[in-house]
C-alpha positions as CSV (number, residue, x, y, z in Angstrom):
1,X,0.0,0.0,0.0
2,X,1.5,3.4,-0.7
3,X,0.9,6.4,1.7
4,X,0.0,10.1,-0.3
5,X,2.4,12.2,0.9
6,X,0.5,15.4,2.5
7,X,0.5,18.2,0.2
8,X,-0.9,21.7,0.0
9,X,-2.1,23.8,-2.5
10,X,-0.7,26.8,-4.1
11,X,-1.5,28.5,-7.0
12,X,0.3,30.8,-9.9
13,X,-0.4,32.6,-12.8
14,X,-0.9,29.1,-14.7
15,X,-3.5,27.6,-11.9
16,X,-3.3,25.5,-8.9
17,X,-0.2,23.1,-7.8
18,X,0.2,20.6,-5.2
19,X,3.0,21.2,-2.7
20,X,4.6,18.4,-0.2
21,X,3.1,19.8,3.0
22,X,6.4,20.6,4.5
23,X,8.1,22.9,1.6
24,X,9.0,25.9,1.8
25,X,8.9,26.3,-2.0
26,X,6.0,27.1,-4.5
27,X,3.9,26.5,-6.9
28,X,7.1,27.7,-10.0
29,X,9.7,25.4,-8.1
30,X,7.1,22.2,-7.7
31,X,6.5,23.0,-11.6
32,X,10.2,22.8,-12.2
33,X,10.7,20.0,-10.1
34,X,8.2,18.5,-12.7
35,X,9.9,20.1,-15.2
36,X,13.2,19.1,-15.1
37,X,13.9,15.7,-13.6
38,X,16.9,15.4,-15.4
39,X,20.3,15.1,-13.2
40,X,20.1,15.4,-9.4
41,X,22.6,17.6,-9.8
42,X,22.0,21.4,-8.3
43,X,23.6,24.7,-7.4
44,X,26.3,24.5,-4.7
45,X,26.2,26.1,-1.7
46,X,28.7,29.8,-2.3
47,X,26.0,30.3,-5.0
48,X,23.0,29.9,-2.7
49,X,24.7,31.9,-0.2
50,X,25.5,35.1,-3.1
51,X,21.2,34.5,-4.1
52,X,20.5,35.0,-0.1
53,X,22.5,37.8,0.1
54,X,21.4,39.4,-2.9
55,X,17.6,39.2,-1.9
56,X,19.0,39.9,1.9
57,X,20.2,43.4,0.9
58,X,17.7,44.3,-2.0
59,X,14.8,44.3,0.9
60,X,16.9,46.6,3.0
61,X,17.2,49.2,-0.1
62,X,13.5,48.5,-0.7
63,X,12.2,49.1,3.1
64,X,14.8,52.1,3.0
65,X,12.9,53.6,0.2
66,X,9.5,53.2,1.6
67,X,8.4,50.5,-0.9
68,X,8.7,47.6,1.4
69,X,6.6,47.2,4.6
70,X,8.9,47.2,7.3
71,X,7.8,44.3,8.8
72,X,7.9,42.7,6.2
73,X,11.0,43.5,5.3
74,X,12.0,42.2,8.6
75,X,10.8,38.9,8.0
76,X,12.4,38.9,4.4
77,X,15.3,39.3,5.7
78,X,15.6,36.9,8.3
79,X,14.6,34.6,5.9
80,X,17.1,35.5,3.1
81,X,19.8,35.4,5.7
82,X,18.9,32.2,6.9
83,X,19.2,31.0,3.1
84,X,22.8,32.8,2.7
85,X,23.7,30.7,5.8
86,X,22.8,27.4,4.5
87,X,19.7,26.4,6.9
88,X,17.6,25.4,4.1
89,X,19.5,24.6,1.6
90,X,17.5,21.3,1.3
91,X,14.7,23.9,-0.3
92,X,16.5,24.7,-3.6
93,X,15.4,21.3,-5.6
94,X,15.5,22.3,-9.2
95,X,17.9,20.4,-11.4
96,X,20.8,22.4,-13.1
97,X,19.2,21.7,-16.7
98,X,16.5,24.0,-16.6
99,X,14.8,27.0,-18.2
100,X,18.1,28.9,-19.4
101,X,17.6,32.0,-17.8
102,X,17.8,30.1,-14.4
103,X,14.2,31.8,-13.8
104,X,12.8,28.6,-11.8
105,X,16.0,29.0,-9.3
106,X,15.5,32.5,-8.6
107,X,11.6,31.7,-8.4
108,X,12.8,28.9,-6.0
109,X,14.5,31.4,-3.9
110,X,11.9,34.0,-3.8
111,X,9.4,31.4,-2.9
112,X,11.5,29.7,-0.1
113,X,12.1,33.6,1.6
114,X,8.2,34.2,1.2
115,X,7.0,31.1,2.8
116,X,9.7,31.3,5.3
117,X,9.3,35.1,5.8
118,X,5.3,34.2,6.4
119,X,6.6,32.1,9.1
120,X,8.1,34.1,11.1
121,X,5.9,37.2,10.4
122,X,3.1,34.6,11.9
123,X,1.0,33.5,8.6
124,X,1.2,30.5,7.1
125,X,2.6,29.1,4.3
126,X,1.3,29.9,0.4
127,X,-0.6,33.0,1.8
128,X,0.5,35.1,-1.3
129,X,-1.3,38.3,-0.3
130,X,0.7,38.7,2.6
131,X,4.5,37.9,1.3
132,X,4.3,37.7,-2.3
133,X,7.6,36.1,-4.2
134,X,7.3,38.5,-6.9
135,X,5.7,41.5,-5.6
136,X,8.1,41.6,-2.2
137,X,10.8,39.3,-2.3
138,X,11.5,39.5,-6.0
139,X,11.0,43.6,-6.3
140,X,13.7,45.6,-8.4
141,X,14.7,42.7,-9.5
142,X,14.2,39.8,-12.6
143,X,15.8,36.4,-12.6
144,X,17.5,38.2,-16.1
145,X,20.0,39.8,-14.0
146,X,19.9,38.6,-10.1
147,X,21.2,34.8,-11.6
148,X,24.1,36.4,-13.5
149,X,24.9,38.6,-10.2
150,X,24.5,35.8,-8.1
151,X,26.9,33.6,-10.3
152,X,29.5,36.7,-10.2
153,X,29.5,36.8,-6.8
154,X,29.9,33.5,-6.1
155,X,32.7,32.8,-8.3
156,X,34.6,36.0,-7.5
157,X,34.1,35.1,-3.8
158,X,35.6,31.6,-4.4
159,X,38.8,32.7,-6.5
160,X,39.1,35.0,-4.1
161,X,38.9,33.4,-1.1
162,X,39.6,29.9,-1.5
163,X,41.1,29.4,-5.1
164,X,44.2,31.9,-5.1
165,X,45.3,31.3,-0.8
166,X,45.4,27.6,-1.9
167,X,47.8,28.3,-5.1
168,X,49.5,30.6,-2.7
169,X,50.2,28.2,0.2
170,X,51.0,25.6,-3.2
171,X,53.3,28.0,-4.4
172,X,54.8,28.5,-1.0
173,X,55.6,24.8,-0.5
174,X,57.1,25.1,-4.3
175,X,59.6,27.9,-3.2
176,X,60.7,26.4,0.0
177,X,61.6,22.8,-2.9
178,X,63.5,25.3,-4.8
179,X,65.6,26.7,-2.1
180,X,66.2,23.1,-0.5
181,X,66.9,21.5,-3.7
182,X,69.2,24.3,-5.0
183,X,72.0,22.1,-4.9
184,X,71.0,19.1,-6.3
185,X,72.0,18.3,-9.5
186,X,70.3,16.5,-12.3
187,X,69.8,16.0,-15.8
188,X,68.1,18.5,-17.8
189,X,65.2,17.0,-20.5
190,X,64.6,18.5,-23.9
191,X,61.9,16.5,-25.7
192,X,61.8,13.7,-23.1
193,X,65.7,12.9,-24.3
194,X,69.0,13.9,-22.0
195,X,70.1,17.2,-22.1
196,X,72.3,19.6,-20.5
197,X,72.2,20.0,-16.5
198,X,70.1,21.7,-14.2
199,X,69.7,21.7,-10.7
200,X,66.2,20.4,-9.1
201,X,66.0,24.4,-7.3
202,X,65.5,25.4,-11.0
203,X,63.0,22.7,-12.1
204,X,60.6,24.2,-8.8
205,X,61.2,27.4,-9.5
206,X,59.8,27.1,-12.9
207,X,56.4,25.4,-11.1
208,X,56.7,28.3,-8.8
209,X,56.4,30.8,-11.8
210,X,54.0,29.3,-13.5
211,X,51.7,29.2,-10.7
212,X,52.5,32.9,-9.9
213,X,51.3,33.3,-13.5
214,X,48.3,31.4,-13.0
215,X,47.5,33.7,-9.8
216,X,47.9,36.7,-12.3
217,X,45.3,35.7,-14.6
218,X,42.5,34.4,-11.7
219,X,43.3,37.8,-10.0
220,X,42.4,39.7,-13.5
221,X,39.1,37.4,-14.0
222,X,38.5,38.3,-10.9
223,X,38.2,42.0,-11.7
224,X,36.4,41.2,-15.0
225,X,33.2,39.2,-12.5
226,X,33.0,42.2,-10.3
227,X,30.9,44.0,-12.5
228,X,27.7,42.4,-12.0
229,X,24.0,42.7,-14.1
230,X,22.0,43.9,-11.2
231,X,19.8,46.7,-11.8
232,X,19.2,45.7,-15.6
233,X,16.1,43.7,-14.7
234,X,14.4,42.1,-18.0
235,X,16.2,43.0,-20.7
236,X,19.1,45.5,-19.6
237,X,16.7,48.6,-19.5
238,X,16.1,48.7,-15.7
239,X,12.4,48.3,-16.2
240,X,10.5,48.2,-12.5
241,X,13.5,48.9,-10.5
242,X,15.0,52.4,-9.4
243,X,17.9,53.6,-11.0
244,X,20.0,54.1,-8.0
245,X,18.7,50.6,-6.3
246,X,21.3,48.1,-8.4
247,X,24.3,50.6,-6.8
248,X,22.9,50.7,-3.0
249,X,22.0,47.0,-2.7
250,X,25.8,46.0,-4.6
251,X,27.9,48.6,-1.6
252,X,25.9,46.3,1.1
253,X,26.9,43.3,-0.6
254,X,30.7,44.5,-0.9
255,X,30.3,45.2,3.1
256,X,29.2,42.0,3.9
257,X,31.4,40.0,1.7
258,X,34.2,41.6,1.5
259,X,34.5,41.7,-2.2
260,X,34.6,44.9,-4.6
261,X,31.5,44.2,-6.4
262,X,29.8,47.2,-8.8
263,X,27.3,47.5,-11.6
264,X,27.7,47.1,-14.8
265,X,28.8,49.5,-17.6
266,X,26.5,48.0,-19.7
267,X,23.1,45.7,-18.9
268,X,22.9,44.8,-21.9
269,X,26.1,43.5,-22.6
270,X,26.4,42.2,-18.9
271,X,23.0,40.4,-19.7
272,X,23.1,39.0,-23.2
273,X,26.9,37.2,-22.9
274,X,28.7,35.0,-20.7
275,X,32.0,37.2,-21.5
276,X,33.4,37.7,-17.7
277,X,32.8,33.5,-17.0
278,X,34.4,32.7,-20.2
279,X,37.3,35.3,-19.2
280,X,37.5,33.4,-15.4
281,X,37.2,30.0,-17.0
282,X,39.9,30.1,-19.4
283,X,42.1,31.2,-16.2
284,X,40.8,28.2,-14.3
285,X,42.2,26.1,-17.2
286,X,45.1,27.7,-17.6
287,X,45.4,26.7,-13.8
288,X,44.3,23.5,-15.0
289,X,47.3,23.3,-17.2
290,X,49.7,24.8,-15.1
291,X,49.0,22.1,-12.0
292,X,49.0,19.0,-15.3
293,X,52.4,20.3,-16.1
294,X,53.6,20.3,-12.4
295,X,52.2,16.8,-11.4
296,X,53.2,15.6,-14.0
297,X,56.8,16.5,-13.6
298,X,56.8,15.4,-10.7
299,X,55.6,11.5,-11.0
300,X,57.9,10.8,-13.9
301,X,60.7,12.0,-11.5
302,X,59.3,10.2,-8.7
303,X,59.0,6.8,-11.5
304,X,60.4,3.5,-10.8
305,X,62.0,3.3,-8.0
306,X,64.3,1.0,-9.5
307,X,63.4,0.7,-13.3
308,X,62.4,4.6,-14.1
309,X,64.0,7.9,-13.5
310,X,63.6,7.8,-9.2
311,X,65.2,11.3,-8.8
312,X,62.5,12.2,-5.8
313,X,60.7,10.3,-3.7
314,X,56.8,10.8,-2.9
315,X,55.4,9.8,0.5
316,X,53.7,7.1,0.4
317,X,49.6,7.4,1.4
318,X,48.3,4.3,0.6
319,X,49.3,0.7,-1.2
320,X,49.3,0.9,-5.1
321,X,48.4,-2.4,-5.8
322,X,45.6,-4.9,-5.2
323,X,48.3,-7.6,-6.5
324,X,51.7,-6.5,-6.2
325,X,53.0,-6.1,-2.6
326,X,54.8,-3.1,-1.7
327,X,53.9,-1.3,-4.9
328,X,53.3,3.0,-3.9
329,X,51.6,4.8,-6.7
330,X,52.0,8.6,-7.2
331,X,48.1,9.0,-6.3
332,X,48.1,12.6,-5.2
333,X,49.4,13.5,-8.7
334,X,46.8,11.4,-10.6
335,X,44.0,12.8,-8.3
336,X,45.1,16.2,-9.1
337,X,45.5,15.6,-12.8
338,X,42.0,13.9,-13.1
339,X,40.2,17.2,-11.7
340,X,42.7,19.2,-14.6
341,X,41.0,16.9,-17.0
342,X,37.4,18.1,-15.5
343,X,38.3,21.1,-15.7
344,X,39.7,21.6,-19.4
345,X,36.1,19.6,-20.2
346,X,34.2,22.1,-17.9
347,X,35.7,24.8,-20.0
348,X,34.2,23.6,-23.0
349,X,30.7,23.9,-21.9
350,X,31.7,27.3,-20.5
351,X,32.6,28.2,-24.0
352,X,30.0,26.5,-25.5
353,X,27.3,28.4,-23.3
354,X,28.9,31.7,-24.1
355,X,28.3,31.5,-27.4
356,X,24.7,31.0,-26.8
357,X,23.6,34.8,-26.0
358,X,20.7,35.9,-28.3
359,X,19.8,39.3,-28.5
360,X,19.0,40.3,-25.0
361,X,19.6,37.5,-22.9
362,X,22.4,34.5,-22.1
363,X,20.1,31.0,-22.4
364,X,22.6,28.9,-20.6
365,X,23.5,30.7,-17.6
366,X,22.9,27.5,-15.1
367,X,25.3,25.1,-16.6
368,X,27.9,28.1,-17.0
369,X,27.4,29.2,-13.6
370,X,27.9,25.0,-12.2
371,X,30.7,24.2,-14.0
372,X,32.5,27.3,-13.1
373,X,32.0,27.1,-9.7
374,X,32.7,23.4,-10.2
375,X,36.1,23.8,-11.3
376,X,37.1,26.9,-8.8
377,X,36.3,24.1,-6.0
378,X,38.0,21.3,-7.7
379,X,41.2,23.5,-8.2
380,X,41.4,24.4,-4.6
381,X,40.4,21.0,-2.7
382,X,43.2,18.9,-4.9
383,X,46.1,21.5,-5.2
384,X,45.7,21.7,-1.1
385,X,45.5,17.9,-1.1
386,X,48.2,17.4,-3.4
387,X,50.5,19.8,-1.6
388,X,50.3,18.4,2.2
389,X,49.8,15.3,0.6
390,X,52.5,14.8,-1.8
391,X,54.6,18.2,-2.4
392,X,55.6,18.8,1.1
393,X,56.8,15.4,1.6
394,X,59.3,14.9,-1.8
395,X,62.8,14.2,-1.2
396,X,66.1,13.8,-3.6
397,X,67.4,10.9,-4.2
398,X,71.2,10.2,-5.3
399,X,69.5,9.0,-8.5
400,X,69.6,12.7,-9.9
401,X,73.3,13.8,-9.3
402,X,74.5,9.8,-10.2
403,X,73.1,10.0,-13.7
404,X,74.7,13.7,-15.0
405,X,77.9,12.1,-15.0
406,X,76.8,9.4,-17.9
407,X,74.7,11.5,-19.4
408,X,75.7,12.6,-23.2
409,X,74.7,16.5,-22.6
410,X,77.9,16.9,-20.7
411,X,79.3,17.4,-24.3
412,X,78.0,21.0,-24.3
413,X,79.9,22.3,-22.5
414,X,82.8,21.1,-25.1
415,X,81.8,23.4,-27.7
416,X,83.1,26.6,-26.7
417,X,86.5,24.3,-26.8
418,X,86.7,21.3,-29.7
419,X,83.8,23.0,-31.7
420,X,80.5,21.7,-32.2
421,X,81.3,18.6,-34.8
422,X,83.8,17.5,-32.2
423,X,82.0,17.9,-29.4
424,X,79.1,15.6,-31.2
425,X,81.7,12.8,-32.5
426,X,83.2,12.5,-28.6
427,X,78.9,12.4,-27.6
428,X,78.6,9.7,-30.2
429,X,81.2,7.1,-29.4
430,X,80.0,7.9,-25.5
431,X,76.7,6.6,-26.5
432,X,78.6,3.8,-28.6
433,X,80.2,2.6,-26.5
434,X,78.7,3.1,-22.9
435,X,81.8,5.4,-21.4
436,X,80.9,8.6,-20.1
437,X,81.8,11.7,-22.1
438,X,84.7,12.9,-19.8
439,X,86.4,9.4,-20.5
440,X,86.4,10.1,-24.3
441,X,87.1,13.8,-23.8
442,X,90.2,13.1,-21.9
443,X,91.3,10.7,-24.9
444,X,90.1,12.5,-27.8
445,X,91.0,16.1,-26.3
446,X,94.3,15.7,-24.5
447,X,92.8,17.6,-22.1
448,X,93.8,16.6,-18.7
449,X,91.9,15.8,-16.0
450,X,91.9,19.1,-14.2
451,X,91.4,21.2,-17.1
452,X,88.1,18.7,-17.7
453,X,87.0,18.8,-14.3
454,X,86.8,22.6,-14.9
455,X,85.1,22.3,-18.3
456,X,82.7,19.7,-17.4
457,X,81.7,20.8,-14.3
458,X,78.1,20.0,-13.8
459,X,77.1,22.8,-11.4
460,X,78.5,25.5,-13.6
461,X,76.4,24.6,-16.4
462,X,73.0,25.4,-15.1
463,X,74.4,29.1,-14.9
464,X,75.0,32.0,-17.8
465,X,78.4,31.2,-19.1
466,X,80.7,34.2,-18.0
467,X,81.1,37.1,-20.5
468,X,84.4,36.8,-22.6
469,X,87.2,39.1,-22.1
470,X,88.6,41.5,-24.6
471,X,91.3,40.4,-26.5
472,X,93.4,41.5,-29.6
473,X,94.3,37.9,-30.4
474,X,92.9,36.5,-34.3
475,X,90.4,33.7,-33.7
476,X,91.6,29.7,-34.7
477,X,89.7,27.1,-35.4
478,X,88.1,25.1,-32.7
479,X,90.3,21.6,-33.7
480,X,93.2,23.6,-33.7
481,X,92.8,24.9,-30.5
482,X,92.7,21.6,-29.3
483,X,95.6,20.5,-30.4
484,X,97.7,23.4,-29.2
485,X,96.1,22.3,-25.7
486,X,96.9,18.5,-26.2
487,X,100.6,19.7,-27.5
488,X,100.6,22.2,-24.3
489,X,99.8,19.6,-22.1
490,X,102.8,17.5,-23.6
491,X,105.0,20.2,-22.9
492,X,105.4,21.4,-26.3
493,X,104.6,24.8,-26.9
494,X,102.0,25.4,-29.2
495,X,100.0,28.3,-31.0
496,X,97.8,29.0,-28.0
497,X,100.0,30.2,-25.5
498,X,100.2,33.6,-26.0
499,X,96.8,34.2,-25.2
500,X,96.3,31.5,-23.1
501,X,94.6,32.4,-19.6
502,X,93.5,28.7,-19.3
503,X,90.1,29.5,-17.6
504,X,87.7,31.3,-20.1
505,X,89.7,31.3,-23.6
506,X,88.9,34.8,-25.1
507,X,89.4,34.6,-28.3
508,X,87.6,31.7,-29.1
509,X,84.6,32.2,-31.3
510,X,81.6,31.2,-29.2
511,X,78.5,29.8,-31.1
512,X,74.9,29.2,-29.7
513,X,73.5,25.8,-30.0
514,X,71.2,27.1,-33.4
């Protein structure tokens, strides 16, 4: 046997609709609850809390102008407040997929705040003629530009406030890498293949720019979403609402929130595109792209142990394997790259809903507005987990430093002595024949050991090479100059030693690597 549910009834301009009993919504949300059954999924809470807000400070300019009753206002805004603070967020039902405008959320809202409001003015719920949705809670306002406001402010509230201090305390752990690892050396990659030398210091402080970077641009979307639609009403006119009311209700809101949040230059352009959430979107996935870069880095250094790169090691927060004993997978990394994926895809739709503005209106302002705010919580959540996680905790291992000496880009730093062709012949028969490049320097160059040590010092080639001095002596070929060195070292004088201040070899002409 199944029990009816208690209902009430409620009716709007389209006739009557049953009600569960113990709703605070109306008769437009129970019709988009009908409506739209389409993905559970709804608007999260930082947006709820900018919609309260929003309708919080709107019936204080509205009582302040003698168009709202006072006691009514009262009650309005006990209710909104109680919406910006989360207490009935179990009221906002209708699905993310709905009427484009997001009409049957801001309906859902004004019809939560009048049946609460009647509440605690003493009525009872539905009584329209006391607190009316539209008439009261909704006045000076449309769902046309209160949705895009409320989207603003949410967004702008969550870059601000959670997004950019988690890259910052990120960023933080990334400097303090670079300064411990200053002195490690390791082998520098150029198109996944062994190249010159860096140190691991240099490797973070490149993450570390690139998230200062990424900062940059969230902090410049973040200017773009401060100006907000509110005040344009239906179609960017200001139809129904006074023309100072957008600017008095938007310096309460800044008050409360902390935020810098104005009106728009233009309603209608603020109304009819999706420009500002595009603009913040492509920063969140230039975030994305940042953290993918940096995570990535990072588990190829971290791969093997034994049979991969292992020039860091991750801590190790849970087994890797269902099968393999002992087996630690980088799983903070993979997290974090999984929510850059979402967020690259979420950008899509963004862009996709921007370019659905038709004359006077945006129709696709709830899925723009969730999967922003969907990938501003994202961002922050895994870059904190994946720093106290997994970046605080990396160590060197000796792997780094062990493998510069065998590895061919060590033959660089040759050039500026034996020439480029020689240098590449002494890389070669390294590779050919497993010795390292200072073994077939010493033979092929007659360089001796100390003079190599010098050349093919690691650490000094992840610096600027110092600045030639002048000289009056002619240029000689790089093969020549070798051999006056291998003669010089024989005892023999040779060519070079007029000039030669064994150290930085001035007159030698020094190419770049193009």
């Amino acid at each position: 046997m199944t029990l009816m549910k208690p209902y009430r009834t409620e009716h709007d301009s389209l006739g009557a609709v049953k009600i569960p009993l113990d709703a605070y919504w109306g008769a437009s949300t129970q019709r988009a609850v009908e409506n739209f059954p389409v993905s559970g999924l709804r608007f999260p809470r930082p947006f709820i809390r900018a919609l309260g807000l929003i309708k919080l400070h709107a019936a204080e300019v509205n009582q302040e102008t003698g168009e709202l009753d006072k006691v009514v206002a009262r009650a309005i805004k006990q209710a909104a407040q109680e919406v910006a603070d989360g207490v009935l967020d179990d009221q906002f039902v209708v699905d993310i997929f709905q009427t484009g405008s997001g009409t049957s959320t801001n309906m859902n809202a004004n019809e939560v705040i009048a049946n609460r409001a009647l509440e605690i003015y003493g009525g009872t719920r539905g009584d329209r003629d006391l607190i009316h949705p539209n008439d009261h809670v909704n006045m000076g306002q449309s769902s046309n530009d209160v949705i895009p406001t409320a989207t603003h402010v949410a967004a702008l509230a969550e870059i601000t406030n959670t997004l950019i201090p988690a890259l910052e305390r990120l960023r933080a752990s990334l400097r303090a890498k670079q300064r411990k690892f200053r002195k490690v050396i390791k082998t520098g990659r150029t198109h996944l293949q062994d190249a010159t030398p860096v140190t691991l210091g240099q490797e973070f402080s490149g993450y570390s720019a690139q998230v200062t970077g990424a900062i940059q641009q969230l902090r410049a979307a973040g200017r773009a979403l401060s100006a907000v639609a509110l005040g344009g009403t239906a179609v960017g006119t200001g139809l129904n609402t006074r023309a100072d009311f957008a600017g008095r209700v938007l310096a309460r809101l800044s008050k409360d929130t902390g935020l810098r949040i104005r009106e728009t230059a233009n309603h209608f352009q603020a109304q009819a595109t999706l420009d500002a959430l595009v603009t913040a979107s492509g920063a969140l996935k230039l975030t994305a792209v940042t953290l993918t870069k940096i995570a990535n880095d990072i588990r190829w250094m971290a791969c093997g142990p034994r049979a991969g790169f292992g020039e860091v090691t991750l801590p190790a927060v849970q087994p890797g394997s269902s099968i393999m004993p002992g087996k630690v997978n980088p799983v903070m990394a993979e997290s974090l790259l999984q929510v850059c994926a979402q967020v690259v895809g979420n950008d899509a739709t963004i862009t996709l809903a921007g370019q659905s503005g038709n004359f006077e209106l945006n129709v696709m302002q709830p899925v723009a507005a969730y999967n922003l705010l969907q990938s501003i919580a994202l961002l922050a959540t895994a870059s904190e987990g994946f720093r106290a996680r997994c970046l605080d905790g990396i160590t060197a291992t000796r792997q780094g430093p062990e493998l510069v000496e065998s590895g061919l880009g060590l033959a660089t730093a040759l050039v500026p002595h034996v020439g480029y062709d020689w240098a590449a012949e002494i890389a070669k028969e390294a590779q050919a024949t497993g010795q390292t490049v200072r073994a077939v320097a010493l033979k092929k160059t007659g360089m001796s050991e100390e003079k190599l040590a010098a050349v093919l010092d690691p650490m000094k080639m992840t610096v600027p090479s110092p600045a030639p001095a002048a000289s009056s002596c002619q240029p000689i070929s790089h093969r020549a100059r070798a051999l006056a060195v291998w003669e010089d070292e024989g005892g023999r004088p040779g060519p070079a030693d007029a000039c030669d201040d064994d150290t930085t070899d001035p007159y030698i002409d020094i190419g770049g690597e193009g």
